[in-house]
C-alpha angles and dihedrals in degrees: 000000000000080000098058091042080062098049094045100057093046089055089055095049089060099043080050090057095039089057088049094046096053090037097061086039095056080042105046108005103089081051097050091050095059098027099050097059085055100051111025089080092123141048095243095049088044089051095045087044099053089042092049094047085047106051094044087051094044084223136091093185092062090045093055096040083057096041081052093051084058096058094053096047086056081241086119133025121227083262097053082054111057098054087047092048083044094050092036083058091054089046094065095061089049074056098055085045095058093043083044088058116032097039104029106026099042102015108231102153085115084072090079097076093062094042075058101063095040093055091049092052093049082046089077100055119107098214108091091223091070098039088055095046088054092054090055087050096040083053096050093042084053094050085050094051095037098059088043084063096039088052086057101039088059094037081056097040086050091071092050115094096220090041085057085033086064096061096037089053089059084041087056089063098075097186094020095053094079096048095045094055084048091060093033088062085038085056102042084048097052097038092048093031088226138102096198100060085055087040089061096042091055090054092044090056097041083052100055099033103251092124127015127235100271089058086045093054083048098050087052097044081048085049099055088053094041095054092050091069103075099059091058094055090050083055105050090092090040122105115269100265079059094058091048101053100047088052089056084073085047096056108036091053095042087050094052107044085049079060091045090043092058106054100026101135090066091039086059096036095048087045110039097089088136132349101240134132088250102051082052089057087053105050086051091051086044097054100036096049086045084050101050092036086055095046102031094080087053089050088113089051081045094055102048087045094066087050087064097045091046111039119202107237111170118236106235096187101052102008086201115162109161109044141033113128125013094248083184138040097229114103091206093070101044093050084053085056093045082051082054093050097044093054085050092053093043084055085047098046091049084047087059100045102049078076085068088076096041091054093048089051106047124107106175107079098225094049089048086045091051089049084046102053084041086055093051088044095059096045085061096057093042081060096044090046087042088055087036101055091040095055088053089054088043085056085045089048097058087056129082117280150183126228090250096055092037077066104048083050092062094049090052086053091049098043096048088053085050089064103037081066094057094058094051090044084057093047081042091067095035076064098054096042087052092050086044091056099036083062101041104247108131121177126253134247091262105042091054082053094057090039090052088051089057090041092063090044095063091038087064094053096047077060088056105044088050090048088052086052098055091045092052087055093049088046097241094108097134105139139026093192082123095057096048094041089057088041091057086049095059095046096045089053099047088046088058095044092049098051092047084059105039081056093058101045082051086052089043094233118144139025098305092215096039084053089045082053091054095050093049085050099056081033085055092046096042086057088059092049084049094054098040092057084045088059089046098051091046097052076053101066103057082083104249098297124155108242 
């Protein structure tokens, strides 16, 4: 039972942090998002940013699954992130000092109770920014009781034989002991995903006697190890700046608790001036800051560095570079994500379609044949990133969401729609090139010159479609004239062009089904110039928000 009343506590501790977490996350994130890019342009403002977000979390690990959120989303470059994941290191142990004192020094875990009462009260109201706050509340009152029962559970299982057998056993292992707490504290972090947790217990078992101060020192250094994993295998279906930002976390802690590790006799004999809690905070301030402050100059070599280890390789089945997995539980941020993608799609769908032209103008077969299959190709991978992103809003949707991003979800929906259509409008015409040619009716001088009129036109309002995209992610989005300008020009010009050949198939002059083939064609391209002021109008309509 006394077992269970561990686990369990433990269990609540971590529900506690998780409402805190996604808590702090519905109240700042959208902020941060916008606010980190802007001040983390230096090494000293990165570190003070990733220590400030960590410490008020309690926790490094949910700091660097966001920082590496941010990545993916293109909010912050590999750079940004690796002052903010060094600070965020040096945060954690601000946070040990806070739970060391409060709970342990003075002895406030009753405090819970009433924090408690307060969140539940806050629960009930209908505006989000209370209920929010109440999750943050109801999360600090748990840590607080959570601690209080951990506390007991310990006290208890210090007075069982197998519960004091375990550590003596360890104990038993004179050069193995060491290395055992370290993965112990590698372990209890992963498992948990939380360094924290391990961070407490560790407190909790140096307290009461049940480990000295050098296995304690080797439980923390296995923690800091330990609490960088998750984040890597969140990123594994991120894009490849994600990776390599979450491996950043991996990396630094690994490299500086080998360092630790070697010459650990003198770490503990320079340090071990008591064995309290406290001293143990200190030595953990004391080798993460030293850490980050020796690292944090070589953060350029770092980072190329992790260029070398993960290689970019582009994925030519998907070409997905924003999404893959939801690394954080605020929809804000993923729809952002979905925007980036979009605008991703939007660059791969005009890359498909300047074979259009290729293909209209070729002469040699092999070459025509080689733009065709391209053009089937891309209108593939438009079908596989339209599935893709909706998916990822399907995953978005079952969260919960506000009206204003249940909005922005719809125009994602439409938009990606939008843009699946303009890749089957550009197979569409590698169709009808390929019929032209199988039946030997090969277009004139003069028609490919018309086609290719029409064919710039539409080329200028793909520009503008994916402007108006860029500026609808940058929020200064506050006219589409250039949309519809472009849009007049395309239908002007296929009017003329149709009429011109409606007149000569009246005249009978002509091939009849070469000039069938060369209405489907500028039908064909007016489609596309339908769907891309559809997308414009309704990027329009989201009122000129920033997403």
């Amino acid at each position: 039972m006394l077992i269970l009343a561990l686990l369990g506590s433990l269990a609540l501790f971590l529900y506690g942090m998780s409402l805190m977490s996604n808590s702090l996350q519905k109240l700042f994130g959208d902020n941060l998002a916008q606010l980190l890019p802007k001040i983390s342009n230096n090494s000293i403002t990165q570190l003070l940013s990733g220590l400030g977000l960590s410490a008020v979390s309690l926790s490094s690990r949910s700091v660097t699954v966001m920082v590496v959120s941010f990545v993916n989303a293109g909010l912050l470059s590999l750079r940004q992130a690796v002052g903010l994941i060094f600070g965020a290191n040096i945060g954690i142990t601000v946070s040990a000092w806070i739970i060391a004192f409060f709970a342990f020094k003075l002895g406030l875990e009753y405090l819970g109770f009433p924090f408690l009462i307060v969140g539940f009260f806050l629960m009930t109201s209908k505006k989000d920014l209370y209920k929010n706050l109440s999750e943050l509340i109801l999360g600090i009152a748990l840590l607080f009781i959570a601690i209080k029962f951990m506390n007991q559970s310990i006290d208890k299982l210090d007075h069982l034989a197998y519960f004091t057998d375990f550590f003596a056993s360890i104990n038993s292992y004179t050069y193995l002991a060491i290395p055992i707490y370290l993965f112990l504290g590698v372990l209890i972090s992963a498992l948990f995903e939380s360094s924290t947790v391990t961070i407490i217990l560790t407190f909790i078992l140096l307290n009461y006697g049940l480990i000295d101060f050098s296995q304690s020192i080797a439980i923390v250094l296995g923690a800091n190890i330990g609490t960088s994993i998750t984040a890597n295998i969140l990123a594994l279906k991120a894009n490849v700046q994600a990776k390599r930002a979450a491996l950043i976390h991996l990396l630094l802690n690994t490299s500086g608790v080998a360092i630790a590790v070697l010459f650990f006799p003198i770490l503990v004999n320079l340090l071990s001036w008591s064995e309290s809690i406290y001293n143990l905070c200190a030595v953990h301030s004391l080798f993460n800051l030293s850490i980050a402050c020796i690292l944090i100059p070589f953060s350029s070599y770092i980072v190329n560095l992790l260029k070398h280890i993960i290689v970019e390789k582009e994925e030519k089945d998907t070409r997905l570079k924003f999404i893959g997995t939801t690394l954080l539980n605020t929809a804000s941020l993923s729809i952002y994500q979905a925007f980036k993608e979009v605008d991703n799609f939007s660059s791969i769908t005009y890359e498909g379609f300047s074979y259009v032209k290729l293909a209209v103008n070729e002469d040699d077969a092999d070459k025509f044949e080689q733009y065709r299959k391209k053009l089937v190709e891309y209108e593939n991978i438009t079908d596989k990133m339209e599935t893709s992103i909706a998916n990822y809003l399907s995953q978005i949707m079952s969260s919960e969401i506000t009206g204003d991003n249940s909005l922005k979800i719809k125009v994602l929906y439409r938009l990606i729609s939008e843009m699946e259509s303009l890749g089957d409008s550009c197979d569409n015409i590698s169709r009808i090139l390929n019929r032209e040619r199988l039946h030997n009716r090969r277009f004139g001088k003069e028609s490919i010159e018309k086609l290719n009129l029409l064919i710039d036109k539409v080329d200028l309002a793909f520009k503008q479609m994916n402007i108006n995209i860029k500026r609808t992610l940058d929020g200064k989005l506050i006219s589409i004239d250039n949309a519809y300008k472009a849009e007049e020009q395309i239908n002007t010009l296929r009017n003329s062009l149709r009429d011109e050949v409606i007149q000569e198939i009246e005249l009978q002059n002509g091939n009849y089904q070469s000039l069938n083939y060369f209405l489907d064609i500028i039908s064909e391209l007016e489609a596309m110039g339908d769907f891309m002021i559809n997308i414009s109008q309704t990027l329009f309509k989201l009122n000129k928000k920033a997403i």
